[in-house]
N, C-alpha and C positions, 0 to 999 in steps of 0.2 A: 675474360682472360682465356687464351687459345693455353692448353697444356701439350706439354709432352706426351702424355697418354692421349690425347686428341689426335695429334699428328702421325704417330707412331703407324708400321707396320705391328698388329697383333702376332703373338705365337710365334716369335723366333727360336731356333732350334738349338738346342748345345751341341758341342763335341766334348767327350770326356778327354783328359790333356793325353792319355792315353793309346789313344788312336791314332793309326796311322794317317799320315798325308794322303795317301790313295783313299780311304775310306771319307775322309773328310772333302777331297773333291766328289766322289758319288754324291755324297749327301748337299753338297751345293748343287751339283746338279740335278738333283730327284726334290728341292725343293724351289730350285730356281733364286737361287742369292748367290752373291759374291762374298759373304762374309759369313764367320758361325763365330758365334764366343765359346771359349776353352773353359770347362768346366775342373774343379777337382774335388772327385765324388767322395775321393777320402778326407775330405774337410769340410764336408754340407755342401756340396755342388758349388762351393765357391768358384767364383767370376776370376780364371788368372790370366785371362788377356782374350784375345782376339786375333782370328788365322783367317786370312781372305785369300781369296784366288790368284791373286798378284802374288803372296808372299811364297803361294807355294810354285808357282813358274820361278819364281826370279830367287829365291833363296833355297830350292830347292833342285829342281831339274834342271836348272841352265846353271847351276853351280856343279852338277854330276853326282846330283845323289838320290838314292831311290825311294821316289815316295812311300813304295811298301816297307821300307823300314824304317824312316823318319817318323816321328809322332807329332801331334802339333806342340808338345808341349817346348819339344827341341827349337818352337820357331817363336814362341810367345816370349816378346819384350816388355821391358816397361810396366809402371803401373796401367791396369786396368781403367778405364773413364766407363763412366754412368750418368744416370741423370736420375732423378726422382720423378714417379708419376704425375705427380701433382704440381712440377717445374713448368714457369711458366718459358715459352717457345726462347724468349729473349734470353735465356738461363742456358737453354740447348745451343744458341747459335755460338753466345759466348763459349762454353765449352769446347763447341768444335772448330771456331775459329782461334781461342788459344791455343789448343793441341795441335790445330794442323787435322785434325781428324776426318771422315768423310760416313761414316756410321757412328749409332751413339747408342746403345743399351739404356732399355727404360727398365726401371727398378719399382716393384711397390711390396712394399712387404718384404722385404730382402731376398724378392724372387724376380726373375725378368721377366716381365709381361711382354716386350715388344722389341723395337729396334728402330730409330728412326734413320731412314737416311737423306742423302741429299736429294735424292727425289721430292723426297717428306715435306723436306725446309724448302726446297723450291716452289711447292704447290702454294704455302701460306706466306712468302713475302714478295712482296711488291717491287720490280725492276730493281729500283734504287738499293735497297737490302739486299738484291738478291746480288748484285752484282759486287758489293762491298764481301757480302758471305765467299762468291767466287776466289773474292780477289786474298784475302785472308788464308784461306783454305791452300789457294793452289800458289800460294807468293812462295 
C-alpha cells in the first residue's frame, strides 16, 4: 500500500496567520512553493487554512490592496483539509478531488510532516487515474 507519507513533499513550511502577504510571498519564494499552510501559534500551531501564490495576486494585489498590510489570515477560507500519514494514496486523491483541491497537508502526530501536491499524485498514477484526478480537480 503506497501512503501519503510515501508520496509526500517532506518539511513543508508554516506561515503564522499573522504575517503579512509580502512576507509570505518571500518565503514561497526563498523555499520555492506556491503554497504554505497558515498556522495559529496561539492555539498549538493549529492548521487554519492555506495561502498560495494565486490567492495572493488575485485576492490581494489585483483587488488594490497591499500585501505589507494584509495578513494571510485575512485570506484563509474554509475548513482546513489534511490527510493522515499513514492514508493510503486512494484516501488523498479522494480528498482532493472532492474539495477541488490541488495541495494536501500530511499530518502524523497532529504535526505536518509534508504536503503532497499534484506533482506527487501525478508521479504514482497511471494515465487513466491521472486523467480522471485532472478531470475532477480542474471540472
Amino acid at each position: 500500500m503506497t501512503t501519503a507519507k510515501d508520496i509526500m513533499h517532506p518539511g513543508a513550511q508554516w506561515i503564522p496567520r499573522y504575517e503579512t502577504l509580502d512576507r509570505a510571498a518571500q518565503m514561497m519564494r526563498d523555499h520555492e512553493v506556491g503554497a504554505l499552510p497558515v498556522s495559529d501559534p496561539d492555539n498549538g500551531d493549529r492548521m487554519v487554512g492555506i495561502i498560495t501564490d494565486r490567492d495572493i495576486v488575485v485576492k490581494c494585489v489585483a483587488s488594490g490592496h497591499d500585501p505589507a498590510r494584509m495578513t494571510c489570515a485575512d485570506l484563509c477560507e474554509g475548513t482546513p483539509r489534511w490527510i493522515d500519514a499513514d492514508a493510503d494514496i486512494s484516501e488523498a486523491l479522494r480528498e482532493m478531488e472532492g474539495h477541488q483541491i490541488k495541495r494536501l497537508p500530511v499530518v502524523e502526530n497532529k504535526r505536518m510532516i509534508g504536503m503532497i501536491s499534484e506533482t506527487d499524485i501525478a508521479r504514482h498514477l497511471d494515465r487513466g487515474q491521472l486523467a480522471e484526478f485532472v478531470q475532477h480537480v480542474y471540472a
